[in-house]
N, C-alpha and C positions, 0 to 999 in steps of 0.2 A: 348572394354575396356574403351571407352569415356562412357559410360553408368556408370560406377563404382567409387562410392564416398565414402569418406573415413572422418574421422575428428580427433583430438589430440587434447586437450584442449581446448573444444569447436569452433576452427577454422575449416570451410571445405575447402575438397581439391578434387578435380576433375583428378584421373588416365589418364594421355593420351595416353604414353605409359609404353608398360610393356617391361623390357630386363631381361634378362637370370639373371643377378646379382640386379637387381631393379626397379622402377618405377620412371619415369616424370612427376609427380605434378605441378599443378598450383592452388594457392588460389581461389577461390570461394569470398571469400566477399572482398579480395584485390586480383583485378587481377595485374598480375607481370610477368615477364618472368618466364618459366615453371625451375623448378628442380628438381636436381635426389637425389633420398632415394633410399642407398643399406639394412636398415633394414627398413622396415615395421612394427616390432614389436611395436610402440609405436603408430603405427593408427592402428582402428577401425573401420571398414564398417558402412555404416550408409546410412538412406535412403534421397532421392535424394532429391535435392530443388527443387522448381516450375520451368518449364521452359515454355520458351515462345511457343506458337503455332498461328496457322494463316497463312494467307500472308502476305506478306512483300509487304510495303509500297513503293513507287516509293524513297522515302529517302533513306530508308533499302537497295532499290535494288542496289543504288550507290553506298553506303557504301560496300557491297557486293562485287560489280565490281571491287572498290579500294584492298583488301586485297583477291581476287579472288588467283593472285599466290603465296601466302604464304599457302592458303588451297591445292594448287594444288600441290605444294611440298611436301606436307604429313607430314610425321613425321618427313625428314630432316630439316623441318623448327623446327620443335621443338626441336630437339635432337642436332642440329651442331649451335652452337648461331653464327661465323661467316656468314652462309650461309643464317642464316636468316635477320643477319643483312645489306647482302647484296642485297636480292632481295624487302628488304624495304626501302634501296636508288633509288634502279631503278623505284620501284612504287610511291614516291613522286617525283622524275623526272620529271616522265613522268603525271602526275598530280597535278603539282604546291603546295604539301603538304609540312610537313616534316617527315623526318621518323621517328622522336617519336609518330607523331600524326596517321602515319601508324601501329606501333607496339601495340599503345595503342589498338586502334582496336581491332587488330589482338586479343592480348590476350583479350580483353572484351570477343570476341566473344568464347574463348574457354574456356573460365572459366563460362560461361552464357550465350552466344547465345543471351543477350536481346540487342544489339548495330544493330540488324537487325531488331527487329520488338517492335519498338515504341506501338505499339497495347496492346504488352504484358505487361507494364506498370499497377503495383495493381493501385488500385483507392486511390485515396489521405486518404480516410480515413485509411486505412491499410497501410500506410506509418503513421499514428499518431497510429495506435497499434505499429508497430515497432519500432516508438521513447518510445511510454511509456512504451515497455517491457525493452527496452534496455537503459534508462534511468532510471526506477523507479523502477522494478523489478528485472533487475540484480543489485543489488544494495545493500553494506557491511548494509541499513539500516534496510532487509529484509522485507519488507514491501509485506503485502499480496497481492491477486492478484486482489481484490478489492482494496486496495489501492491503487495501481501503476492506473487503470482504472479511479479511482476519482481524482488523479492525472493530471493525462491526462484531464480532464474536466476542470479541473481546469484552466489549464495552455492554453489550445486551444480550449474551447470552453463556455469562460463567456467574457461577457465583459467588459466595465469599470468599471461597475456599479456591477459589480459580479453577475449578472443575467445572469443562463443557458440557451444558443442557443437555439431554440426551435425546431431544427433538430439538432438532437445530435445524435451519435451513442450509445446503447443498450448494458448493460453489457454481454448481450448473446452472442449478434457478438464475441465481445473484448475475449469473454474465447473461442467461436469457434474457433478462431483464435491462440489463443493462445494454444491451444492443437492440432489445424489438422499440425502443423508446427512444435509441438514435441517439443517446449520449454521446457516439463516437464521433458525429457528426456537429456535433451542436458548437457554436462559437464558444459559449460560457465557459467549455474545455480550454478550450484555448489559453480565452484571457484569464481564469483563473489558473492555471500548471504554467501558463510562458508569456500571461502580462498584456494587458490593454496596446500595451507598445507596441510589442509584437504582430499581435492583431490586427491593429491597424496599419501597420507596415506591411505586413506581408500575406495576412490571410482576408483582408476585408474585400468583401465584394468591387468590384467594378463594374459598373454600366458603360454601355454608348458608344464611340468611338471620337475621339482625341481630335479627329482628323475633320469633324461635322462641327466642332466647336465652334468655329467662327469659319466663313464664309470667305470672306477675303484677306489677303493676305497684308500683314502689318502688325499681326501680335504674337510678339515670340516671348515663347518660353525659356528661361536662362537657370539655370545649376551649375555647379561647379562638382568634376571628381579627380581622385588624384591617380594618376595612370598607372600602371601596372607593368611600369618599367625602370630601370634606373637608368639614369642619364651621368655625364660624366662635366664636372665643373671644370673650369679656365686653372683649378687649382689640383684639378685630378679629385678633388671629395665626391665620392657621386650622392645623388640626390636625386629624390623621384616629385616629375614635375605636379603641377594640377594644371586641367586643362577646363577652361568655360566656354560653354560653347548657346550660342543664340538660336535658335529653330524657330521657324515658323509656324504656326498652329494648325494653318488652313492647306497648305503645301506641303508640308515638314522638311522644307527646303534649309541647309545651315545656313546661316544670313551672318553670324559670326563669331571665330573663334580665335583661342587666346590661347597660349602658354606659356606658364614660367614656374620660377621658384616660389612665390609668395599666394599666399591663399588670403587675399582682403579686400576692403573695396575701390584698390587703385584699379586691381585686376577684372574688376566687373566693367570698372570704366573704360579701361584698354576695350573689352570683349564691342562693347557697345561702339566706342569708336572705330570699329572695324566695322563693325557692319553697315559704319555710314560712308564706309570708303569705298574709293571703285577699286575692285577685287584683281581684276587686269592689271593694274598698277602698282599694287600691293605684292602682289606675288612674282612680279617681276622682280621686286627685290629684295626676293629669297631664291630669286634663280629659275624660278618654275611659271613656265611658258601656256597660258589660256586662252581661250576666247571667249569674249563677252558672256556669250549665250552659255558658258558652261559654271558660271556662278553671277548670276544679274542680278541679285540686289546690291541696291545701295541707297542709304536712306535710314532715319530715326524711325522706328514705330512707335507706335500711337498709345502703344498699350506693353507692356511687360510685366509676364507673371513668374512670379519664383516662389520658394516656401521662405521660412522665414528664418534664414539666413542674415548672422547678424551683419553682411557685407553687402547683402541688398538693401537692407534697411538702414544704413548710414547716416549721416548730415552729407556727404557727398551723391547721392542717389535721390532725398531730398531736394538738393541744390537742382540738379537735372529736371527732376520733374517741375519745380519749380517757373523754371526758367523756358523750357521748352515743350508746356503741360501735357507730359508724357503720365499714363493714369497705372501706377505701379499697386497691380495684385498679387497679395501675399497669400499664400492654400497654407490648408493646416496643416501642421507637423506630423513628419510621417505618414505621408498619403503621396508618395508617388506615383499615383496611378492619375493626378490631379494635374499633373504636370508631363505624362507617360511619354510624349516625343522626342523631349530631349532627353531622359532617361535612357532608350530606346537608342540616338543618335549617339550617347560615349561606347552603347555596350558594341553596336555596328562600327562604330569609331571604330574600337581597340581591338574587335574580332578581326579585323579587317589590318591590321598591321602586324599582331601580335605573332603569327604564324612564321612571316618571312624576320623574326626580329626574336626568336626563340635562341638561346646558348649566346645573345650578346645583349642581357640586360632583360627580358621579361620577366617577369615574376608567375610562378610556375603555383597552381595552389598548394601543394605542400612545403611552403616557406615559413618558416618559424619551425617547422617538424625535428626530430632528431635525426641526425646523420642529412639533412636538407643542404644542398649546393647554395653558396653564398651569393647568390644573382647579381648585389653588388660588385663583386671583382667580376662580373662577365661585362660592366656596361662599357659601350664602345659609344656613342654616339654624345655627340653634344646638343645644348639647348635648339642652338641653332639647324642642326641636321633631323631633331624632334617633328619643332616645326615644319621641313618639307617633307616629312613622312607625313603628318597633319594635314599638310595642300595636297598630296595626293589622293587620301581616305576620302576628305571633302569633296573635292571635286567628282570622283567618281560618284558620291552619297547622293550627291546634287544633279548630277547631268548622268548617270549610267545607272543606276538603281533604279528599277522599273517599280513602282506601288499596284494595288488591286486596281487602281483605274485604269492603269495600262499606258499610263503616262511617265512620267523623270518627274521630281520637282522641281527642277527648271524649266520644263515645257508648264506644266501647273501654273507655276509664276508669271511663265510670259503669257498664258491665254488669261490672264484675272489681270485686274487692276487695284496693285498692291496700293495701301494709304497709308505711304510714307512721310514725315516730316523731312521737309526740305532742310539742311543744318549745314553749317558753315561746319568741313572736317577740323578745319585750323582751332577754331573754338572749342568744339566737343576733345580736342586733345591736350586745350592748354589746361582744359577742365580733368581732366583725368591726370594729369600729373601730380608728385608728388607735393605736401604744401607744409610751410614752417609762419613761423611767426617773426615779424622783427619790428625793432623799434626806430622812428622816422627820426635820423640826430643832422644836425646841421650840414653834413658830410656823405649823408644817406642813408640808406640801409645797409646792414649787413647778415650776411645770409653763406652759412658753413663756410664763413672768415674772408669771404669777400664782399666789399663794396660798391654800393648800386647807387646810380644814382637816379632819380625819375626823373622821364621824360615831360614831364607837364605836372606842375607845384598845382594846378587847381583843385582847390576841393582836398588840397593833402596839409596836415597840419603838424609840425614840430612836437617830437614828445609825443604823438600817438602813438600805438601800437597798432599796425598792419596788419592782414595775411598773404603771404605772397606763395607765388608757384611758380619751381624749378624745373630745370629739363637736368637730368642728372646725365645726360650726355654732351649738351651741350650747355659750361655757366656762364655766357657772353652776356647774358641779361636774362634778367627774371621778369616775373608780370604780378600786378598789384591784383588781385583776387576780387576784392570787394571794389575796383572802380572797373569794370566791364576789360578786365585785363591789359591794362596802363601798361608797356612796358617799362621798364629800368633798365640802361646801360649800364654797364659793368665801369667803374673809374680807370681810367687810363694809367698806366704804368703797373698791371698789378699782372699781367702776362697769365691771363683765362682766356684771349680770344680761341673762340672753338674746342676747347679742354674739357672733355668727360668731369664729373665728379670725381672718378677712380683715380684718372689719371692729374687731378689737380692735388687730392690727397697724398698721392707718392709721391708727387713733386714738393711737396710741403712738407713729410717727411724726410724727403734727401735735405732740402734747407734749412733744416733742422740738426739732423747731423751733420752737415756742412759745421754747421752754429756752433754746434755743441764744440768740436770739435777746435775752430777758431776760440771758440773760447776760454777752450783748455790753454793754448798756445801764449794765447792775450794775458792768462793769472801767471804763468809760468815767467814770460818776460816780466811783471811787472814783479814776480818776486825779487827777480835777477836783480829789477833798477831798484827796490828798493834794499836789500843787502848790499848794493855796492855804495849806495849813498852812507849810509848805517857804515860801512868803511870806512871813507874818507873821513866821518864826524869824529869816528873815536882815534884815527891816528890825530886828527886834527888836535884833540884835546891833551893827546899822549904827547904832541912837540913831536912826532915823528912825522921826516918829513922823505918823499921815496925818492 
């Protein structure tokens, strides 16, 4: 098992022992006392460093001699830190040491073996590849591997006078060197030339399969991206939408999706309250005809994981889980492979539309390039026509996309028994609307200039401040947030029944210039009346009479 090395972000690490729940590690380029890892998932096998060979020096063999019963202990010394801390008091004892200077040993030698054979010592010139790799080539200024090389000549082999040594080492060696040791391969390149970020976004390992993660079906994973098309607004602006979409962990069935213009956490909320709807239903009106079995969920899951997106982590996502103890897992940043289903589900998405939707709005990857076609004057489609290209991708993903088991995620779903929370859709929607504040006056609420009034004064009190939630398509009445959604009637005479938001603001703007305009008419007559009165006073004063 001492043969078997492993490495994590570019550090190695030397297995010493292995136990039933994990593995005893000790660093390789920092030796330390050894440590236990119960997940392995985040190292990677890798091949071994040089190690030293030969005999060992009359030095070596003392050294040897010194930390002889700490080897002889076995793996107790490595695994019980008191035991080994105790038979490295007794061997500086009994050899005038101390026992740090015993322990240091000890681990030198198990993390490298070279504290016994001096012999095995590179030659000093390969101690200056190794400063110049790991000086000039790892390095945010990416500097080629000739460079790092001329570098190094630079700095160690000219002299005052900047005249090169006349035994100098060969760029040949320097790259021999630099590839039989697998520098080309090693992460540390990485994340020193293109950043921990990077790394972990895009070159870190993945284990497992996504799809074994959980068993049965009810924990989906939710992200948001923004589409790779541009759509065309009610005002002709085009605008490219984002689209959230729900998958299943165990099926990778889409259980639910969303699109629009805004990227926040109404839009999570939307996503989720679709997925508790009957999809039959749903899609009927957007015009697009299913049966059951070609998208059957329906239903809260139990569990949702996302990364850490500030519109999954809200006071509205909060409130959710809250209320209906939904168990919301956040993965760490930059680790898409943590979440890889619905990752996987936009890129099948949008490969999946993008083809038949190419010269009327896709986004081509040479966009932003010079001389690059303005994809925006190509978009032809609206929010609404987005969406039924969306119920088609889906449904196909769902009911006609065959996986390795040879199954649809729809057939997956109907043979498992998903464990869903059973949820009022009415509720989970009033909850995903948008929400304002207002203050409770004798009169009611008011809320973007119209007047509410509540259905039932219990438990509501004069002069508090509220939260309430609108439907911005329809302002007939609102709902009081903090009493299990109270509603408020709208005051009679104020001409909102069934009125959008949109369409009650343009009607308030025409009333307004109506206003304005009466108004003008209203100063002008009362100039009139009062210049003719200002008449009559001064003939009156004059004795003239008409």
């Amino acid at each position: 098992m001492k043969n078997l090395w492993v490495q994590r972000n570019g550090d190695i690490y030397r297995v010493l022992v292995q136990e039933g729940n994990g593995c005893w590690l000790i660093s390789y380029d920092s030796p330390a006392a050894p440590f236990f890892v119960s997940d392995m998932g985040e190292y990677e096998r890798t091949t071994p460093p040089p190690l030293p060979d030969g005999q060992l020096s009359e030095a070596a063999q003392k050294r040897a001699a010194i930390i002889a019963p700490l080897l002889v202990a076995g793996d107790t010394a490595i695994t019980d830190k008191a035991e080994r801390s105790k038979i490295a008091h007794l061997i500086a004892a009994s050899n005038t040491t101390t026992p740090r200077r015993v322990l240091r040993l000890y681990y030198r030698y198990l993390a490298t073996e070279q504290l016994l054979s001096p012999k095995a010592r590179a030659p000093s010139v390969n101690s200056d590849y190794e400063w110049a790799i790991k000086t000039f080539y790892f390095s945010a200024k990416k500097l080629s591997l000739r460079g790092a090389f001329e570098m190094m000549l630079l700095q160690r082999y000219t002299d005052f006078e900047g005249n090169l040594a006349p035994t100098r080492p060969t760029f040949g060696s320097f790259r021999a060197y630099f590839y039989s040791r697998n520098y080309h391969k090693s992460p540390r390149k990485i994340i020193a030339r293109d950043g921990l970020t990077h790394y972990q976004r895009n070159c870190q390992p993945a284990f497992g399969s996504a799809s074994t993660w959980r068993k049965s079906p009810g924990s989906y994973q939710m992200d948001a991206t923004e589409a790779d098309i541009y759509l065309r607004s009610p005002g002709g602006t085009p605008f490219r939408p984002y689209i959230y979409l729900a998958v299943d962990s165990a099926t990778q069935l889409i259980a639910g999706v969303w699109a629009g213009e805004a990227c926040d956490e109404l839009s999570v909320m939307r996503c989720l309250e679709h997925a508790c709807r009957d999809k039959v239903e749903w899609c009927g009106q957007h015009g697009v005809t299913i049966a059951p079995k070609q998208w059957p969920s329906h239903g809260l899951p139990y569990e949702v994981i996302t990364d850490k997106g500030r519109e999954f982590c809200g006071t509205r996502m909060q409130e959710l889980c809250r209320r209906y103890g939904v168990e919301l897992i956040s993965q760490a940043p930059f680790r898409p492979d943590r979440k890889g289903l619905v990752e996987q589900a936009f890129h099948l998405l949008q490969e999946r539309y993008k083809p038949l939707l190419r010269g009327k709005g896709v986004i081509e990857p040479d966009a932003q390039e010079r001389w690059a076609i303005d994809y925006r004057a190509q978009a032809i489609l609206t929010l609404e026509d987005f969406v039924q290209v969306l119920i088609h991708c889906v449904v196909y993903l769902n009911s006609g996309r065959v996986l390795s088991s040879g199954c649809t995620p729809a057939q997956l779903w109907a043979e498992s028994a998903p464990q869903l929370l059973d949820v009022d859709a009415e509720e989970l929607r009033l909850m995903s609307l948008p929400r304002t504040t207002a203050k409770l006056s004798r009169k009611g609420v008011r809320v973007n200039g119209v007047l509410y009034v509540p259905s039932d004064m219990d438990g509501l009190f004069l002069g508090d401040t509220y939260s309430l939630t609108y439907d911005p398509v329809n302002l007939s009445r609102v709902y009081l947030a903090e009493h299990d959604f109270r509603p408020c009637m709208a005051a009679p005479g104020q001409g909102v029944e069934e009125l959008s938001l949109t369409a009650y603001k343009a009607a308030q703007e025409s009333r307004r210039a109506t206003l304005r305009e009466t108004e003008g008419n209203c100063t002008s007559a009362s100039i009139d009346c009062l210049r003719g009165i200002q008449g009559v006073i001064q003939r009156a004063t004059e004795g003239v009479r008409p």
